[in-house]
C-alpha positions, 0 to 999 in steps of 0.5 A, spaced: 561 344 566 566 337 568 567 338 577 573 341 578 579 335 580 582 336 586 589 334 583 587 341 578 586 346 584 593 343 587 596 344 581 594 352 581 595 352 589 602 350 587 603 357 583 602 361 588 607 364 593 607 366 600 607 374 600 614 373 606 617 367 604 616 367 597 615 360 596 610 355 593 604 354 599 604 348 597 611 346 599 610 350 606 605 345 608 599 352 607 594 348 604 590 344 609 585 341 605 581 343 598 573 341 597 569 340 591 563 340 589 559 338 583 556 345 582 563 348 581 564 350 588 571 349 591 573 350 598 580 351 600 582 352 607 589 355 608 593 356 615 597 362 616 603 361 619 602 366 624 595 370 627 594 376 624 599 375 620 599 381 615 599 379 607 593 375 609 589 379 604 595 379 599 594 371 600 587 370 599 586 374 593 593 370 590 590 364 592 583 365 589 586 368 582 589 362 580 583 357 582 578 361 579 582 360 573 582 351 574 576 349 569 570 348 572 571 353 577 565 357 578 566 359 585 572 360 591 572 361 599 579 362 601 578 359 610 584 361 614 586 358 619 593 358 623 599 352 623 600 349 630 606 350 633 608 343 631 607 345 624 611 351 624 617 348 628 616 343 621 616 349 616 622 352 619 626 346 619 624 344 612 626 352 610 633 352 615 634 344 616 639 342 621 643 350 622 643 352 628 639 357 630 645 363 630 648 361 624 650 367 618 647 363 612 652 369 608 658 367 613 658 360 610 663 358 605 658 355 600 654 361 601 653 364 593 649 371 596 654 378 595 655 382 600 655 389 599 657 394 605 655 400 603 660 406 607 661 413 607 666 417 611 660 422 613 653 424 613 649 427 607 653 425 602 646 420 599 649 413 601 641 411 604 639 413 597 645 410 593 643 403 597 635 402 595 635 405 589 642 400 587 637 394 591 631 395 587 635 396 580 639 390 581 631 386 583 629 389 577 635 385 573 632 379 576 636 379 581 634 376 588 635 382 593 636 384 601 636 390 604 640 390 611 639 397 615 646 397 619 644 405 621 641 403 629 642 410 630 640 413 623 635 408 620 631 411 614 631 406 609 624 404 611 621 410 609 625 410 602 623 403 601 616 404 603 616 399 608 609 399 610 608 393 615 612 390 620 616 384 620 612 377 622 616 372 627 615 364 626 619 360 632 626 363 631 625 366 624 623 373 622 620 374 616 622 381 613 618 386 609 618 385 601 617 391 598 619 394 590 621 386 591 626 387 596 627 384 602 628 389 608 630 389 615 631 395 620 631 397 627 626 401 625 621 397 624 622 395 632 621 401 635 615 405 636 615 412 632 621 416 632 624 413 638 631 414 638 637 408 639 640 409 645 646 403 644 653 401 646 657 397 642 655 390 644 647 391 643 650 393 637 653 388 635 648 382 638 643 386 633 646 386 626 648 379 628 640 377 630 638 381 624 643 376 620 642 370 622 634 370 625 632 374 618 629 368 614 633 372 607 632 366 603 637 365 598 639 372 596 644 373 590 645 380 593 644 383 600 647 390 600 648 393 608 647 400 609 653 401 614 653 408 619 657 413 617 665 413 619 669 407 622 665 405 628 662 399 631 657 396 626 663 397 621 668 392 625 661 387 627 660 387 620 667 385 619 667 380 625 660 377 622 661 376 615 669 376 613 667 376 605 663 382 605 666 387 600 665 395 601 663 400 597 665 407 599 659 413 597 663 420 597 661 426 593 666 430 590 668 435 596 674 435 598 672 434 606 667 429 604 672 425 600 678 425 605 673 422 610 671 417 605 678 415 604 678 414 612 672 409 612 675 405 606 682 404 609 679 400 614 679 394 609 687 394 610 685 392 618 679 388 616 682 384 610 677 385 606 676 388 599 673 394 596 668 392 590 668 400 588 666 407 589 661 411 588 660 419 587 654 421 588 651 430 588 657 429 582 653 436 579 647 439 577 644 439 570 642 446 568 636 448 563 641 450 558 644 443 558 651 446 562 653 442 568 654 446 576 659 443 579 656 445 586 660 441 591 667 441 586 669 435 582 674 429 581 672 427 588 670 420 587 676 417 582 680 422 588 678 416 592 678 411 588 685 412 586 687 413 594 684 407 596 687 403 590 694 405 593 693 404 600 690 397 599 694 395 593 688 393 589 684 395 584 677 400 586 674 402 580 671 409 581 663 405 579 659 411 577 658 419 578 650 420 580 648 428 578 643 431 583 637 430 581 631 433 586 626 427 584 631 423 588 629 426 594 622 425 593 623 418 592 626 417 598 620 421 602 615 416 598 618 411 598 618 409 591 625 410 589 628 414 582 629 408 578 623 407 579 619 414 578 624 417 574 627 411 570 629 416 564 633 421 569 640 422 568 640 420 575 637 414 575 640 412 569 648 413 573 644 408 579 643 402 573 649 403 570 652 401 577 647 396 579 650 392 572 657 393 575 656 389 581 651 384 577 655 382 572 661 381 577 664 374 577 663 371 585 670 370 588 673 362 589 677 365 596 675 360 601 670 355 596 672 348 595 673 346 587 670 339 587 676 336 586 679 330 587 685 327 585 685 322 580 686 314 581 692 310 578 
């Protein structure tokens, strides 16, 4: 066997990504040197971006696979080392360039990533599920995702994504937790235990602002925000922070539930901003005899959508109606969402119907320059 060319174990370095930033090692500055010899072995010395730094299994066997498939390869030993602070203050600026340091990249007007806040007038009506089971639909269409868990007080959404690691820094960056292929961010991952969050208003918002602007989201084609219940604090901040955020109101079809849900959807005639939709969710309970129990009533969802339509003035489809189904609660206690464990479900299927809505939706032009110029005479 030919020795390995150093050129052909780069070029396989070249196909394996960060497990946190996603992108090429090589590009990252990661690779620090590769060695070969003449017996088909090859050494490759890779820096973490941090110590201790939680994926370095995951990327060693990464970098491993793809230079035991370069010709001539007989044998692989992956050296970690760990960058200096020079060389990590040079990939953040390769990663965010000149922005300043507090800059919302989804707040830009160039910016091309949906936001989606998702709000609900109450709790318990699912809109926790209806957010990550919509997230990891939406990645399985290809699409890159990020999960903002909004609910200081209330976060969940690491458990129902099945966050298992927490987030690593480097210089100002936070790295999020990937997980079904999503990115997620929550308070929780910062606290120990089940510590409650005991915070005013203004901690609030410097928080959802931090996890904005100092998460290292990448470019994103949707980042869905798992608001609070009701119209408080992180509800304005959301506004205040990210003016183009579009809401989608959660409801279920009971009276109460819906008149709250109506409430929480209004506030986009105080804060401009648009509703992309709603979503009914505990629409019924399929029965062994294929009849529906309507446990919590029924047209509660288009009551909304109509009400908010003529309070704003727009059109708010009613997106979809998701039947109760106890594999949803099950998926939110492992961690493994229904869409994925249950993907032939009828509730399952009402999630992906939704995710396509919003996939296939046309971004808007409202504050994006058309590249024109008037023409010479």
């Amino acid at each position: 066997m030919p020795q390995p060319e150093e050129s052909s174990v780069r070029a396989a370095l070249a196909t394996v990504q960060d497990p946190e930033i996603r992108k090429p090692i090589t590009e990252l500055g990661m690779v620090e040197r590769v060695e070969t010899s003449a017996d088909g072995f090859v050494a490759v010395y890779v820096l973490l971006t941090v110590a201790g730094c939680p994926m370095k299994e995951q990327l060693t066997k990464d970098v491993t696979d793809a230079v035991r498939r370069v010709e001539g390869v007989t044998q692989v030993q992956v050296n970690l080392g760990v960058m200096t602070d020079a060389q990590r203050t040079e990939l953040r600026q390769s990663l965010k360039g000149d922005a300043p340091a507090n800059e919302i990249p989804f707040a830009q007007p160039g910016s091309r990533t949906r936001v989606y806040a998702v709000a609900s007038g109450k709790g318990g009506v699912g809109k926790s599920s209806v957010t990550v089971n919509l997230a990891v639909a939406l990645a399985e269409q290809g699409l890159s995702v990020g999960v903002l868990d909004a609910d200081i007080y209330g976060f969940s959404v690491p458990r129902m994504l099945g966050v298992q690691h927490k987030p690593t820094q480097v210089e100002k960056m936070i790295m999020p937790p990937i997980s079904h292929n999503v990115k997620v961010i929550s308070i929780g991952m910062f606290t120990p235990g089940n510590t409650a969050v005991v915070w005013r208003g203004p901690m609030l918002h410097r928080a959802l602002q931090q996890f904005l602007a100092d998460v290292f989201w990448g470019d994103l084609d949707v980042l869905l925000m798992d608001l609070p219940p009701g119209t408080g604090d992180i509800a304005i901040s959301v506004a205040q922070l990210v003016p183009s955020a579009e809401l989608l109101v959660v409801t279920t079809p009971q009276l109460a539930a819906r008149e709250v849900a109506e409430r929480a959807g209004s506030i986009a005639l105080q804060t401009h901003q648009q509703i992309v939709g709603v979503v009914e969710n505990m629409s019924w309970l399929q029965m062994p005899d294929g009849s529906r129990m309507e446990l919590f009533g029924s047209g509660g969802g288009q009551a909304v959508a109509d009400s908010l339509a003529a309070s704003t003035g727009t059109r708010v489809p009613l997106l979809g109606q998701i039947p109760i189904d106890q594999a949803v609660r099950e998926g939110g206690d492992d961690g493994t969402p229904v869409v994925l464990t249950h993907p032939e479900s009828a509730a399952a299927q009402a999630m992906r119907e939704v995710a396509k809505k919003l996939a296939g939706r046309q971004h808007s032009l409202v504050g994006r320059s058309l590249g024109l110029s008037p023409a010479r005479s």
